[in-house]
C-alpha positions as CSV (number, residue, x, y, z in Angstrom):
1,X,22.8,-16.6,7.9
2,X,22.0,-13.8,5.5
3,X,19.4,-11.1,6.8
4,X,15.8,-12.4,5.6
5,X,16.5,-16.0,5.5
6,X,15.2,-18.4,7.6
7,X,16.3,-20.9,9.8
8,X,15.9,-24.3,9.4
9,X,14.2,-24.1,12.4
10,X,12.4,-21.4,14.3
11,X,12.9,-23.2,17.5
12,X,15.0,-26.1,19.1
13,X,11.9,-28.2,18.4
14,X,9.6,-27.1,16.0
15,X,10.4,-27.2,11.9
16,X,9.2,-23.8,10.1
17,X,5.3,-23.7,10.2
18,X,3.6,-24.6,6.7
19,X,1.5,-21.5,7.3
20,X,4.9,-19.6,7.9
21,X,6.0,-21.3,4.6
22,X,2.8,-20.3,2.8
23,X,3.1,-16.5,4.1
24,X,6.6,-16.6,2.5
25,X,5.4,-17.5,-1.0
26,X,2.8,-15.5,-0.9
27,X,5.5,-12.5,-0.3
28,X,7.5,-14.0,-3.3
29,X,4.2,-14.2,-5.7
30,X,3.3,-10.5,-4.8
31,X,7.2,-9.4,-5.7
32,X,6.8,-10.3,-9.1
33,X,3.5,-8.6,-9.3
34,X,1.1,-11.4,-8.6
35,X,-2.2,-10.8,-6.3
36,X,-1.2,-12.0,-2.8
37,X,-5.0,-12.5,-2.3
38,X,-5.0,-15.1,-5.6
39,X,-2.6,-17.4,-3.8
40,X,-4.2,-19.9,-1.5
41,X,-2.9,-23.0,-0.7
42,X,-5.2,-24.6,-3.0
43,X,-4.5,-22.3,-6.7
44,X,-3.3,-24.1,-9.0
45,X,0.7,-22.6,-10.2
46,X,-0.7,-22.9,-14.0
47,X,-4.1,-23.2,-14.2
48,X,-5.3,-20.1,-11.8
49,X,-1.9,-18.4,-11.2
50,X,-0.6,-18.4,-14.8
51,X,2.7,-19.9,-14.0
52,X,5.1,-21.1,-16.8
53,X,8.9,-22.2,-16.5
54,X,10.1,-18.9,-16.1
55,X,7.7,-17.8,-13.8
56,X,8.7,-20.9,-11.8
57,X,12.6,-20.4,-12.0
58,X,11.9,-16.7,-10.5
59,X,9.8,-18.1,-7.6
60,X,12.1,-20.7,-6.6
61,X,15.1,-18.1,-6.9
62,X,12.9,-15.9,-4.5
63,X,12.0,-18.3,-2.1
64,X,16.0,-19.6,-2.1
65,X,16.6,-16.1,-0.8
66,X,14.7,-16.8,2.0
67,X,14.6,-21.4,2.4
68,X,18.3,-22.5,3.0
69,X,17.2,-25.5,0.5
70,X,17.9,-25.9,-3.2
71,X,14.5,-25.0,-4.9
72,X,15.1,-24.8,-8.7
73,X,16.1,-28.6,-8.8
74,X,12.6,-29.1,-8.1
75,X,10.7,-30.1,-11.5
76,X,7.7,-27.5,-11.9
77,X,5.5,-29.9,-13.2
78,X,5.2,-32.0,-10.1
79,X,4.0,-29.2,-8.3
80,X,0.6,-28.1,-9.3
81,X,-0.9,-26.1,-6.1
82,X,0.6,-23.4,-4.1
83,X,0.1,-26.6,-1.3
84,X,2.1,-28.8,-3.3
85,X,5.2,-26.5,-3.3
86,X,4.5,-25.6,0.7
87,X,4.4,-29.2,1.4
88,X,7.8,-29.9,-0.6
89,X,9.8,-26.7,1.4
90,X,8.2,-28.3,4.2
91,X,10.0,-31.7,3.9
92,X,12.7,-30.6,2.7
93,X,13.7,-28.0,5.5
94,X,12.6,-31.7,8.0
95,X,14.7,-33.3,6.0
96,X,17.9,-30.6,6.2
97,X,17.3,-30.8,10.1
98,X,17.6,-34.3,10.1
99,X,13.9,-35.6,10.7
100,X,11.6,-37.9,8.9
101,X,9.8,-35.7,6.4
């Protein structure tokens, strides 16, 4: 595993927490120049955080450095809130360890 990534798992049990998740794209928002203290789970990626499509592609390149999972395949528009795109690493990092998301 490349230094700085996570594991799937941080135990033998238990999936990555969300608020783990949540710290990491708050990390990601604040390397491109963002305010860290903007970004709760509940701002909107567009409407309070300015996102557009390119803004998008650079976070989920980010956070691929970090998620073993395939973000960019994600479409931007069905993730409104910083919670939306938690919730989606979330499952998909269940799903990569073999649970039900």
């Amino acid at each position: 595993m490349a230094p700085g990534r996570i594991s799937v798992v941080e135990s033998e049990d238990l999936p990555v927490s969300r608020e783990r998740i949540l710290d990491e794209i708050r990390a990601a928002i604040e390397s491109m120049g963002l305010d860290p203290a903007e970004v709760d789970p509940a701002a909107h990626l567009v409407d309070d955080l300015d996102f557009d499509s390119l803004d998008w592609v650079d976070l989920a390149m980010r956070l691929e450095e970090t998620f073993p999972i395939p973000l960019r395949e994600l479409t931007f528009a069905s993730l409104r809130t910083v919670r939306d795109l938690a919730d989606r690493i979330y499952s998909a990092l269940l799903e990569a360890q073999g649970a039900p998301a």
